[in-house]
PDB file of N, CA, C and O in Angstrom:
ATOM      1  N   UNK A   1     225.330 142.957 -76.660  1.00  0.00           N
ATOM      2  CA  UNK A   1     224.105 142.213 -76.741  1.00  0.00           C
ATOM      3  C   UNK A   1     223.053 143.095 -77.432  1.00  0.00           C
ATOM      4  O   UNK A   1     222.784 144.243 -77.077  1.00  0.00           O
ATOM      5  N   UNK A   2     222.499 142.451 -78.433  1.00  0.00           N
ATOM      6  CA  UNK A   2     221.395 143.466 -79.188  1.00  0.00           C
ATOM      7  C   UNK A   2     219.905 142.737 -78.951  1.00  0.00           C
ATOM      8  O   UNK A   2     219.569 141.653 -78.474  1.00  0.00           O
ATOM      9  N   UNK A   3     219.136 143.945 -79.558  1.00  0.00           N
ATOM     10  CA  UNK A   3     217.655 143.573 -79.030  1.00  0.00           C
ATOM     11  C   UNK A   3     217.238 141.785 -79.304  1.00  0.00           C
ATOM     12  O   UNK A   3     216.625 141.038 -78.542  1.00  0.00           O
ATOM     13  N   UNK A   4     217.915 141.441 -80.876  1.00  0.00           N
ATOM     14  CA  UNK A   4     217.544 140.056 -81.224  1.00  0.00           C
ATOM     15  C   UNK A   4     217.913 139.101 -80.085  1.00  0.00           C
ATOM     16  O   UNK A   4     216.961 138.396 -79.752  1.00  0.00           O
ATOM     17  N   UNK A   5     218.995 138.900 -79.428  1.00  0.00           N
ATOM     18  CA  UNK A   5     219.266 138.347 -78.768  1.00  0.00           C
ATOM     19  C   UNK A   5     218.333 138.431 -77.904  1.00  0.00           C
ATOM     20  O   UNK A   5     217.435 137.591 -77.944  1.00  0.00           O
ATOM     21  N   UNK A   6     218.318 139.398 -76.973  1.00  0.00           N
ATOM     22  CA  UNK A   6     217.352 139.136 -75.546  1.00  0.00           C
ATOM     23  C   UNK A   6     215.924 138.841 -76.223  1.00  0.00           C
ATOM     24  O   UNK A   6     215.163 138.360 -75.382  1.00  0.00           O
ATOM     25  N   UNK A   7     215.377 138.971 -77.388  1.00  0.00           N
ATOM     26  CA  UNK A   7     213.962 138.897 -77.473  1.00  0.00           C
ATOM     27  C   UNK A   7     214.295 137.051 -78.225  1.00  0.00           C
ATOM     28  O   UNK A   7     213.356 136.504 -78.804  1.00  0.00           O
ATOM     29  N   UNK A   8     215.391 136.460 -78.126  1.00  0.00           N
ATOM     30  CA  UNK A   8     215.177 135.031 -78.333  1.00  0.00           C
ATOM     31  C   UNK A   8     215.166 134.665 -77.167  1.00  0.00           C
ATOM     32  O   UNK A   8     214.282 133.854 -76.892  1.00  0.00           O
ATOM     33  N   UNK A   9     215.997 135.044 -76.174  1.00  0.00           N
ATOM     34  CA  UNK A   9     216.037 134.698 -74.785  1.00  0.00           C
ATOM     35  C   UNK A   9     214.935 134.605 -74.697  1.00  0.00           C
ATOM     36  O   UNK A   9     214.414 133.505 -74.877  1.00  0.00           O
ATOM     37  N   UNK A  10     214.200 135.687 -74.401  1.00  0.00           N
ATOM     38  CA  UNK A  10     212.744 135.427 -73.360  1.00  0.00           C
ATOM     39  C   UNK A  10     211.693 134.786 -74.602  1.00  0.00           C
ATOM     40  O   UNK A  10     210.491 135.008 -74.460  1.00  0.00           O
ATOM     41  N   UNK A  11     211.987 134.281 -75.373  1.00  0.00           N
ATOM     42  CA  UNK A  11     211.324 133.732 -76.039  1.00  0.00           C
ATOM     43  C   UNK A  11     211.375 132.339 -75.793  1.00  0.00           C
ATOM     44  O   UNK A  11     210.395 131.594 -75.795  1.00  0.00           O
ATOM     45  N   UNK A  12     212.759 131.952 -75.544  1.00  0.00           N
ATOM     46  CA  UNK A  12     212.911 130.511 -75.432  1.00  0.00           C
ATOM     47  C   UNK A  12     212.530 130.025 -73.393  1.00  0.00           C
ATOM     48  O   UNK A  12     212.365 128.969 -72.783  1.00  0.00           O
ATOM     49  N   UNK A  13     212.548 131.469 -73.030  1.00  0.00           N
ATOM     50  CA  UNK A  13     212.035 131.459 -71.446  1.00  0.00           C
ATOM     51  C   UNK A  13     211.153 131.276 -71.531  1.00  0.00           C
ATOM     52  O   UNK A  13     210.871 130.327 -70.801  1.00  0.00           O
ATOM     53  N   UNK A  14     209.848 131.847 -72.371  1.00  0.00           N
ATOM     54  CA  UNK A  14     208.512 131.831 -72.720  1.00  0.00           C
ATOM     55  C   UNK A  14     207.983 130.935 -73.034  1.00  0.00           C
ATOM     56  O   UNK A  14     206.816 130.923 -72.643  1.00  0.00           O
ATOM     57  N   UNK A  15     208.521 129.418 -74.055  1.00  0.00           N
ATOM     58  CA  UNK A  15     208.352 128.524 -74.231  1.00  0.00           C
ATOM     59  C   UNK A  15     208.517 127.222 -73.500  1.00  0.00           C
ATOM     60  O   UNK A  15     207.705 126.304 -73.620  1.00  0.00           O
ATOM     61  N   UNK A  16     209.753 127.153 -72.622  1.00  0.00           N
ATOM     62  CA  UNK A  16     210.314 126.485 -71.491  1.00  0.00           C
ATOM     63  C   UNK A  16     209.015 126.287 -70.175  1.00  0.00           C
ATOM     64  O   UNK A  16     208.405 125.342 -69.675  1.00  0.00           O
ATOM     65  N   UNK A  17     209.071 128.301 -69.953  1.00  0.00           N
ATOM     66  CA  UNK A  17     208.086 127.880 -68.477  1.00  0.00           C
ATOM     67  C   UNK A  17     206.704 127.646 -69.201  1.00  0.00           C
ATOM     68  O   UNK A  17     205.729 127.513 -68.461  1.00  0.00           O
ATOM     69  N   UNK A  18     206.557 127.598 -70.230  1.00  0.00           N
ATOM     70  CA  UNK A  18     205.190 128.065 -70.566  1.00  0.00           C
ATOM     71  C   UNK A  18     204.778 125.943 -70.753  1.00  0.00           C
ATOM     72  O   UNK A  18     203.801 125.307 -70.360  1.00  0.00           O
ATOM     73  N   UNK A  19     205.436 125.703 -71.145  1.00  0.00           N
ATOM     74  CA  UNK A  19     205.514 124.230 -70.996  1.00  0.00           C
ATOM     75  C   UNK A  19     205.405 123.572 -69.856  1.00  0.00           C
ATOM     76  O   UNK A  19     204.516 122.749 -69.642  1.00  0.00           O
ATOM     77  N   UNK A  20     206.416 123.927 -68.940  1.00  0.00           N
ATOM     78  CA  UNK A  20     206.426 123.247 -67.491  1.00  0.00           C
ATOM     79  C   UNK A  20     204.827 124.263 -66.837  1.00  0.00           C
ATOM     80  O   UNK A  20     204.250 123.791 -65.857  1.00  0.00           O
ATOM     81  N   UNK A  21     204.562 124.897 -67.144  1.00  0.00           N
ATOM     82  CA  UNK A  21     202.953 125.278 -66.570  1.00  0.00           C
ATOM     83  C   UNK A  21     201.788 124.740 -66.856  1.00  0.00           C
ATOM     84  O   UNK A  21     200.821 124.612 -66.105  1.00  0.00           O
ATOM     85  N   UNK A  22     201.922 124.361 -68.196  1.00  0.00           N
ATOM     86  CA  UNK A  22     201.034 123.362 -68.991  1.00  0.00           C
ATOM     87  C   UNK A  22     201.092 121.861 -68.307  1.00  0.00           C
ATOM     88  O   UNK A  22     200.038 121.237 -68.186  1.00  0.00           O
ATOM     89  N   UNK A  23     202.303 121.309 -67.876  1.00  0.00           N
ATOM     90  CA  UNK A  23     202.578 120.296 -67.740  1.00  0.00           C
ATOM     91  C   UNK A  23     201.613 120.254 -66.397  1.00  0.00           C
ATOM     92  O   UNK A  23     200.642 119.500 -66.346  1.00  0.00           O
ATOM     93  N   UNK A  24     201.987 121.159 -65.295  1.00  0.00           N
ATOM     94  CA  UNK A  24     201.812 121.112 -64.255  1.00  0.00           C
ATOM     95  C   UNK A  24     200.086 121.173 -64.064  1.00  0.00           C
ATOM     96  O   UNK A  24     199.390 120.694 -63.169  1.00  0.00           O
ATOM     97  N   UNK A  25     199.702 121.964 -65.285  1.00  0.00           N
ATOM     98  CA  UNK A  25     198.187 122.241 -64.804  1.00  0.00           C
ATOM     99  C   UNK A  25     197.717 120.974 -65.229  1.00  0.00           C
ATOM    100  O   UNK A  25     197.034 120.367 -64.403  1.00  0.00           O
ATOM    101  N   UNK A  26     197.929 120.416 -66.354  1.00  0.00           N
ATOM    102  CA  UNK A  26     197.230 119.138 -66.995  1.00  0.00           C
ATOM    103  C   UNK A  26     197.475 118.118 -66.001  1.00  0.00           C
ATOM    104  O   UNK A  26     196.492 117.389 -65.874  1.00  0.00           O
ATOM    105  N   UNK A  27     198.647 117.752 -65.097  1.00  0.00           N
ATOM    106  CA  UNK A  27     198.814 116.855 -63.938  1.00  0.00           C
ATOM    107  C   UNK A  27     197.728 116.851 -62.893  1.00  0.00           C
ATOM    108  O   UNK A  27     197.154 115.898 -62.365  1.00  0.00           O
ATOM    109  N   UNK A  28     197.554 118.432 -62.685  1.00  0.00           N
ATOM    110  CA  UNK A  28     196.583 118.458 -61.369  1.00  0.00           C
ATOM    111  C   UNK A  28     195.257 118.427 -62.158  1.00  0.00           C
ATOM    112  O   UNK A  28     194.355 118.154 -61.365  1.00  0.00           O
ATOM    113  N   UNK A  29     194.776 118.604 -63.435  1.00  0.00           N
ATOM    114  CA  UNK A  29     193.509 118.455 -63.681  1.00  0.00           C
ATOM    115  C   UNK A  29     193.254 116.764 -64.076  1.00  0.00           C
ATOM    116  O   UNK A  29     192.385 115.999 -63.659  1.00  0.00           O
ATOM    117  N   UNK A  30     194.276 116.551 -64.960  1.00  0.00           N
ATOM    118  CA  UNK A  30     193.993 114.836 -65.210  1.00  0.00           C
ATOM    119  C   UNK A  30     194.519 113.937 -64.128  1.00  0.00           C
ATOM    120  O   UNK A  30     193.923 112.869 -64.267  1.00  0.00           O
ATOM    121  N   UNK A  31     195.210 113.874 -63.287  1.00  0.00           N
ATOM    122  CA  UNK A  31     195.682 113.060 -62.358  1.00  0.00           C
ATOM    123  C   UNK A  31     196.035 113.349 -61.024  1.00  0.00           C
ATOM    124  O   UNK A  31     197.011 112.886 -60.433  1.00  0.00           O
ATOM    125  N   UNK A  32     194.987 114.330 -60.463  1.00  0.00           N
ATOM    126  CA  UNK A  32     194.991 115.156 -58.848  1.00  0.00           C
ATOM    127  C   UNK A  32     195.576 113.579 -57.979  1.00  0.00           C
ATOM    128  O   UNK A  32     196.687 113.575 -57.448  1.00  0.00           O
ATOM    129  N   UNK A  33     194.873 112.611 -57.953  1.00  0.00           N
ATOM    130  CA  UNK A  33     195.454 111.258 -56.946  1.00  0.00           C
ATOM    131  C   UNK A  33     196.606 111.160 -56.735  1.00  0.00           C
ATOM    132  O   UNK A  33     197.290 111.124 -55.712  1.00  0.00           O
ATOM    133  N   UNK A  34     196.883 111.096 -58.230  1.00  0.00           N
ATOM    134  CA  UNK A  34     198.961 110.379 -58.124  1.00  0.00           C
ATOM    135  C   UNK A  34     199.781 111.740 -58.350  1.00  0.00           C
ATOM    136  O   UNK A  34     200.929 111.581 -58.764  1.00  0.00           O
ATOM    137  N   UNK A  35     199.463 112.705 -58.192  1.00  0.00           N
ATOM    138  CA  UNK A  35     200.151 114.029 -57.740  1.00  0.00           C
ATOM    139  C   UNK A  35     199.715 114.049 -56.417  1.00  0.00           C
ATOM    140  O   UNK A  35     200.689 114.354 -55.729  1.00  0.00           O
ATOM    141  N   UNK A  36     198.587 113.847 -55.621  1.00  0.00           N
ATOM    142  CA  UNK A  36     198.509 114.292 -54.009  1.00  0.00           C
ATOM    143  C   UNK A  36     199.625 112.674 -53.438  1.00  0.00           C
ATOM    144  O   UNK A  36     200.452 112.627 -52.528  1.00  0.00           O
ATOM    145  N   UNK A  37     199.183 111.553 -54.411  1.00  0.00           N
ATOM    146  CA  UNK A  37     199.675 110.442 -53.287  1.00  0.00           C
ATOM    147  C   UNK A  37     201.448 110.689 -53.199  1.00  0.00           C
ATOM    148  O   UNK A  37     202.135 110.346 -52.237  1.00  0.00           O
ATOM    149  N   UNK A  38     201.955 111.358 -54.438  1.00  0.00           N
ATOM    150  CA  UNK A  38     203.132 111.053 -54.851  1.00  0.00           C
ATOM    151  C   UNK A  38     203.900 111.895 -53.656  1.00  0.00           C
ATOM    152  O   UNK A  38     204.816 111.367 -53.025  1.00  0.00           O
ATOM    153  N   UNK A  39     203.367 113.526 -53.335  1.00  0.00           N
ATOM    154  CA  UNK A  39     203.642 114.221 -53.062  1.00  0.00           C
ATOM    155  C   UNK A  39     204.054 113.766 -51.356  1.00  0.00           C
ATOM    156  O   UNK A  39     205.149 113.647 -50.807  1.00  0.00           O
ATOM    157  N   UNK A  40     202.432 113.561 -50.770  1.00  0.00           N
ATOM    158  CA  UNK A  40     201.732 112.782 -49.691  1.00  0.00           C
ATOM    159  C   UNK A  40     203.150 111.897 -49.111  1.00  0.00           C
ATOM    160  O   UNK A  40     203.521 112.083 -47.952  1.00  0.00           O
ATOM    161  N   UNK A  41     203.674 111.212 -49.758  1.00  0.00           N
ATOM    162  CA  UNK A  41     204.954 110.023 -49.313  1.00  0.00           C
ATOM    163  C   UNK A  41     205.872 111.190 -48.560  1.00  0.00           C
ATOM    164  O   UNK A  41     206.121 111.073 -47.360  1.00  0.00           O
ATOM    165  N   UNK A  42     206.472 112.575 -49.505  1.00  0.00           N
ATOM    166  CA  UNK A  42     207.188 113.109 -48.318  1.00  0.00           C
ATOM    167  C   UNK A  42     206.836 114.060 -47.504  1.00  0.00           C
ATOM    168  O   UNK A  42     207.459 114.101 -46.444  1.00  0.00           O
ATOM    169  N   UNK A  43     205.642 115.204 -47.763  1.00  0.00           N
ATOM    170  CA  UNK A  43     204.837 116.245 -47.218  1.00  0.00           C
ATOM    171  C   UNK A  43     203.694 114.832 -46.557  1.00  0.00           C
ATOM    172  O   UNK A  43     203.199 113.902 -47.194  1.00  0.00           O
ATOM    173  N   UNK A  44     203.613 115.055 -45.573  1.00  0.00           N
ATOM    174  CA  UNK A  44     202.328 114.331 -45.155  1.00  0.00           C
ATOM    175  C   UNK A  44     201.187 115.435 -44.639  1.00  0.00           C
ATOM    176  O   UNK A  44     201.126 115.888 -43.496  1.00  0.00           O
ATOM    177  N   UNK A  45     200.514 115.682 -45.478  1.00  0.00           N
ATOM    178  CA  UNK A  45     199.265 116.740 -45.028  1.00  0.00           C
ATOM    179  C   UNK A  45     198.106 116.394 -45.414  1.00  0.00           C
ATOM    180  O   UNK A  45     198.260 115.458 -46.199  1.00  0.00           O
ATOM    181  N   UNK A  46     196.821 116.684 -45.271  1.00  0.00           N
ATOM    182  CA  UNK A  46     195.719 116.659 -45.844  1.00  0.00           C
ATOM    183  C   UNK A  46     195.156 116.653 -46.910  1.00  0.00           C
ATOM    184  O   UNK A  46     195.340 117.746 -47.447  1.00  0.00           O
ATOM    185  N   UNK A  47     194.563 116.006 -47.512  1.00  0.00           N
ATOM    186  CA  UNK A  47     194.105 116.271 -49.153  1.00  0.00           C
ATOM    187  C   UNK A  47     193.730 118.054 -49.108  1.00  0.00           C
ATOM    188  O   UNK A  47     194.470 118.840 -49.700  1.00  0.00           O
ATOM    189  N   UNK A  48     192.510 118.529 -48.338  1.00  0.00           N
ATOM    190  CA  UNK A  48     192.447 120.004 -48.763  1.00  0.00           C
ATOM    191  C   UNK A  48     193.531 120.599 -48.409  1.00  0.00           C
ATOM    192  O   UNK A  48     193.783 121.262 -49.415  1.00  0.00           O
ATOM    193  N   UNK A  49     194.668 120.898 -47.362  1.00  0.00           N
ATOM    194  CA  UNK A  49     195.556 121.335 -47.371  1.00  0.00           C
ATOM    195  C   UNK A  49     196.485 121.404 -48.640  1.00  0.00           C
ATOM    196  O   UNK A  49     197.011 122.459 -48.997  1.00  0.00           O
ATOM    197  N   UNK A  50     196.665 120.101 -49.354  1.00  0.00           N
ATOM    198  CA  UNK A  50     197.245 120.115 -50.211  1.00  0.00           C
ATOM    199  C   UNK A  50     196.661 120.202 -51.469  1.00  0.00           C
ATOM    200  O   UNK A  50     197.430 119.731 -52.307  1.00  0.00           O
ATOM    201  N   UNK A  51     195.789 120.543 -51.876  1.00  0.00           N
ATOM    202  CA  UNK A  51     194.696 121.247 -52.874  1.00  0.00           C
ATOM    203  C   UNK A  51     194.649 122.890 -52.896  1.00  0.00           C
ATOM    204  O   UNK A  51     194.397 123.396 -53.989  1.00  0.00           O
ATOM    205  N   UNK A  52     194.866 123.743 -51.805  1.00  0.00           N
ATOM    206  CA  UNK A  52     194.771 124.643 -51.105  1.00  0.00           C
ATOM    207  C   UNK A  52     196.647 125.223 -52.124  1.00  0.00           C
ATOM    208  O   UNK A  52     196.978 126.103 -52.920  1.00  0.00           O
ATOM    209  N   UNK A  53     197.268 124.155 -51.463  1.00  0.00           N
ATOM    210  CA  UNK A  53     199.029 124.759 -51.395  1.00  0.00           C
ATOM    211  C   UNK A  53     199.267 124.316 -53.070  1.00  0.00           C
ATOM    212  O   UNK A  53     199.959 124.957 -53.861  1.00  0.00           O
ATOM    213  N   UNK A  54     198.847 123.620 -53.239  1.00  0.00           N
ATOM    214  CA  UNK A  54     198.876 123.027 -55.105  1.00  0.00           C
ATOM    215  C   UNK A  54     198.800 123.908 -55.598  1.00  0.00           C
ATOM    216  O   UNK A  54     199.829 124.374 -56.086  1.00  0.00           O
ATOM    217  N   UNK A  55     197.158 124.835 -55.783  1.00  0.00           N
ATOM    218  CA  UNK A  55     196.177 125.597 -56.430  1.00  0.00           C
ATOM    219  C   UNK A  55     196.846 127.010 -56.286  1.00  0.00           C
ATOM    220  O   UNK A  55     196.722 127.793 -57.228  1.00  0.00           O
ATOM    221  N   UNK A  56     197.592 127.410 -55.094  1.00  0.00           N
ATOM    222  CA  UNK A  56     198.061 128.622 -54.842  1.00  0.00           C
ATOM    223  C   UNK A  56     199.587 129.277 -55.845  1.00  0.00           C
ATOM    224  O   UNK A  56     200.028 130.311 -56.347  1.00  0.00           O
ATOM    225  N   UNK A  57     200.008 127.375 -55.599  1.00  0.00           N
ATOM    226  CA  UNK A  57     201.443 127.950 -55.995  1.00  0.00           C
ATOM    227  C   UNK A  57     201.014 128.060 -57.530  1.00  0.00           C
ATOM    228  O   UNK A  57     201.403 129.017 -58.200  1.00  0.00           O
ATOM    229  N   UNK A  58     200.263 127.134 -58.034  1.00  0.00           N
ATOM    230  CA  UNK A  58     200.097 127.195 -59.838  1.00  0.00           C
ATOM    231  C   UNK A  58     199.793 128.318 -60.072  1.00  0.00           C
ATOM    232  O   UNK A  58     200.206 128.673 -61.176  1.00  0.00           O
ATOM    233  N   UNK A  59     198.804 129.676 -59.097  1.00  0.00           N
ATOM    234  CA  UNK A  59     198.441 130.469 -59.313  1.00  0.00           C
ATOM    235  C   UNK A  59     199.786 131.768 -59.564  1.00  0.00           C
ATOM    236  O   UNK A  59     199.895 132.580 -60.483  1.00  0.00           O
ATOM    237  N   UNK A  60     200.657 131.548 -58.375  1.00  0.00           N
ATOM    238  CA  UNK A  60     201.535 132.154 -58.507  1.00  0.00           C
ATOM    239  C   UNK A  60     202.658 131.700 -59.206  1.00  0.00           C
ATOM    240  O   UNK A  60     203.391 132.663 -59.429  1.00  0.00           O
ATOM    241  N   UNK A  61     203.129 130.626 -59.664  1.00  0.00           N
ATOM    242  CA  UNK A  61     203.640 130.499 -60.788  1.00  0.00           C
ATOM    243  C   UNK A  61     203.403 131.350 -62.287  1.00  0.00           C
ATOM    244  O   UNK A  61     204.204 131.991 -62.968  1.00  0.00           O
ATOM    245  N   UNK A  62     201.738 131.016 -62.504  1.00  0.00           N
ATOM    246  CA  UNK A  62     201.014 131.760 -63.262  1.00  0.00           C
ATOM    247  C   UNK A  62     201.287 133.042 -63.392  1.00  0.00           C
ATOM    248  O   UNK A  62     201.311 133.372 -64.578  1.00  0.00           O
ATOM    249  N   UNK A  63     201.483 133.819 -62.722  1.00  0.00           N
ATOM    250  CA  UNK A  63     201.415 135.658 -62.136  1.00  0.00           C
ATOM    251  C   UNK A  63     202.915 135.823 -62.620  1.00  0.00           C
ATOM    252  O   UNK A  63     203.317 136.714 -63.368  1.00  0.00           O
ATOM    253  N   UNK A  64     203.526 135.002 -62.170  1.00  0.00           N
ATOM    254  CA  UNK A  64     205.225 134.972 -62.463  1.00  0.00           C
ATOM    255  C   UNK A  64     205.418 135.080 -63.806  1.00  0.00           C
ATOM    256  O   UNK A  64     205.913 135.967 -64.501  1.00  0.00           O
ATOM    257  N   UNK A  65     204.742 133.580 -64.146  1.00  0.00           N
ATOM    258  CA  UNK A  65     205.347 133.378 -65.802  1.00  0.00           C
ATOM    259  C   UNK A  65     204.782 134.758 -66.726  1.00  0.00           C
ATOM    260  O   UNK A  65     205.554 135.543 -67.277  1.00  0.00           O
ATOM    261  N   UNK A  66     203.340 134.864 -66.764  1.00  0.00           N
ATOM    262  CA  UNK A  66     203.298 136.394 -67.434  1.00  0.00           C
ATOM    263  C   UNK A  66     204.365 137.471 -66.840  1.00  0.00           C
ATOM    264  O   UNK A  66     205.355 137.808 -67.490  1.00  0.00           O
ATOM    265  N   UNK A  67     204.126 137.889 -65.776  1.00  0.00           N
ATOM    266  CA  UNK A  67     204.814 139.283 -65.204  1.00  0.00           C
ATOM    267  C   UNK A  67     206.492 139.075 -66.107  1.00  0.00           C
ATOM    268  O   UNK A  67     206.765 139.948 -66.931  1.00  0.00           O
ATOM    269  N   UNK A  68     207.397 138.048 -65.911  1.00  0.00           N
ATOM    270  CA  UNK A  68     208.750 137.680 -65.849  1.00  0.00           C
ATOM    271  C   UNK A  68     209.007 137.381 -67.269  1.00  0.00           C
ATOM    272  O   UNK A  68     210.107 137.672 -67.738  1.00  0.00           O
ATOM    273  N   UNK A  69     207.932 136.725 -68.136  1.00  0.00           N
ATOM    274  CA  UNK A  69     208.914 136.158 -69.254  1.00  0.00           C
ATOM    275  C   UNK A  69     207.575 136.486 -70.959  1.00  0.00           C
ATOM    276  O   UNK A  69     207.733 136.681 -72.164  1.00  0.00           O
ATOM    277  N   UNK A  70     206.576 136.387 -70.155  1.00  0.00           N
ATOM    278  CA  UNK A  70     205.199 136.857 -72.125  1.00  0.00           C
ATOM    279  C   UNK A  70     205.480 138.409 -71.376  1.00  0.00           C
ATOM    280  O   UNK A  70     205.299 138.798 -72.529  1.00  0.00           O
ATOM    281  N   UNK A  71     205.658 139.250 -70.834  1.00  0.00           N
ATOM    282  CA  UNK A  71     205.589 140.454 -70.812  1.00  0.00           C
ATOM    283  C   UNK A  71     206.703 141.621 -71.203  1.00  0.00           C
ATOM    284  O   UNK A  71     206.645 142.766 -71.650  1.00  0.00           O
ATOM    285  N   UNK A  72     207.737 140.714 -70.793  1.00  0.00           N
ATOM    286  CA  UNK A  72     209.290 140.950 -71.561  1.00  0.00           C
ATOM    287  C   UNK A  72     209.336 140.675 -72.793  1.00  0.00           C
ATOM    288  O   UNK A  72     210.068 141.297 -73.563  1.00  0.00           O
ATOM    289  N   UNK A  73     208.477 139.595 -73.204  1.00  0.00           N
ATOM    290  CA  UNK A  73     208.724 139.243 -74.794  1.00  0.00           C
ATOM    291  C   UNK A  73     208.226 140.536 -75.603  1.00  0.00           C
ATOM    292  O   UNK A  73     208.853 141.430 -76.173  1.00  0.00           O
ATOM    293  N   UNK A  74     206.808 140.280 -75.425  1.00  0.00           N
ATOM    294  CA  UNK A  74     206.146 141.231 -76.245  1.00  0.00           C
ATOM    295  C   UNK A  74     206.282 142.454 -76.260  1.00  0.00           C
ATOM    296  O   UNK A  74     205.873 143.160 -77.181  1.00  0.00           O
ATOM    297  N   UNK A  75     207.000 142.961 -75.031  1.00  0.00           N
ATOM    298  CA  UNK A  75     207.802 144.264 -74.836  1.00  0.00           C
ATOM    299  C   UNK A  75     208.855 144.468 -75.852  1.00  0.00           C
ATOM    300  O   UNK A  75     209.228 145.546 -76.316  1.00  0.00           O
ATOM    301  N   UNK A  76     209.258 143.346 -76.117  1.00  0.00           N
ATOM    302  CA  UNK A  76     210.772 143.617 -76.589  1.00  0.00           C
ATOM    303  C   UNK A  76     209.750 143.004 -78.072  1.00  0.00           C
ATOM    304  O   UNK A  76     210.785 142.824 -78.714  1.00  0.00           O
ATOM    305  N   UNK A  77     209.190 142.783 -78.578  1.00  0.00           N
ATOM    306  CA  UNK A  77     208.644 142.284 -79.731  1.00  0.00           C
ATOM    307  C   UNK A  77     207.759 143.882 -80.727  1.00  0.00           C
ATOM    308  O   UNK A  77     207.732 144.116 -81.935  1.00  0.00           O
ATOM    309  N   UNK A  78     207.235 144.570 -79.686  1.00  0.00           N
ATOM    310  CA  UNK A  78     206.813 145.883 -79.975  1.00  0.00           C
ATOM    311  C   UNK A  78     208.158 146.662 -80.155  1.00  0.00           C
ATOM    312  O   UNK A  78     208.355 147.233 -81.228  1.00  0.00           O
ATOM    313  N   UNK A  79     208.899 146.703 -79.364  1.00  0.00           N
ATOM    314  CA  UNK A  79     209.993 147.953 -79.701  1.00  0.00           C
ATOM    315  C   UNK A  79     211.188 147.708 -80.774  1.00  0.00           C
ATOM    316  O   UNK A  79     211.934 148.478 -81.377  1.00  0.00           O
ATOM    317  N   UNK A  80     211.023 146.113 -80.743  1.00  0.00           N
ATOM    318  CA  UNK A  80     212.285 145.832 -82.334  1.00  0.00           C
ATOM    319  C   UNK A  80     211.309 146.124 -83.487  1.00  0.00           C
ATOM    320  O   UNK A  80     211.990 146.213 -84.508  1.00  0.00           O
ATOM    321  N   UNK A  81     210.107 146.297 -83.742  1.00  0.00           N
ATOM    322  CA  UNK A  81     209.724 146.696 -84.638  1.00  0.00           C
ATOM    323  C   UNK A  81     210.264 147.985 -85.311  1.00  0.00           C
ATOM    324  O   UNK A  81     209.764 148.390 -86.361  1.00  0.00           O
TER     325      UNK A  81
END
């Protein structure tokens, strides 16, 4: 396995989660209702509870997707130079 390879990998990792994060933030900013009601049917909790557990995990998703997959890239994007 050579550097090209793993730096398409986390490239195509980079693009994947970097999408499903986008997806997820634009859901809870344009349509918080039908993400709490949808959710609400099998978690039955509180609107702030579930504003609270929403907001946390996007955050740590967030922390993930840099730390795990743009930090590997550009790592590996500096050293194939």
């Amino acid at each position: 396995m050579n550097i090209q390879i793993v730096t398409a990998f986390f490239l195509w990792c980079t693009i994947i989660n970097g999408t499903l994060l986008l997806f997820w933030t634009t859901m809870c900013i344009l349509a918080p209702d039908a993400v709490y009601r949808t959710q609400n049917k099998r978690f039955p909790i509180s609107r702030e509870t579930f504003n609270v557990v929403i907001y946390s995990l996007l955050g740590f998703f967030k922390i993930i997707f840099l730390a795990f997959n743009v930090c590997p890239y550009v790592a590996l994007l500096i050293i194939g130079r």
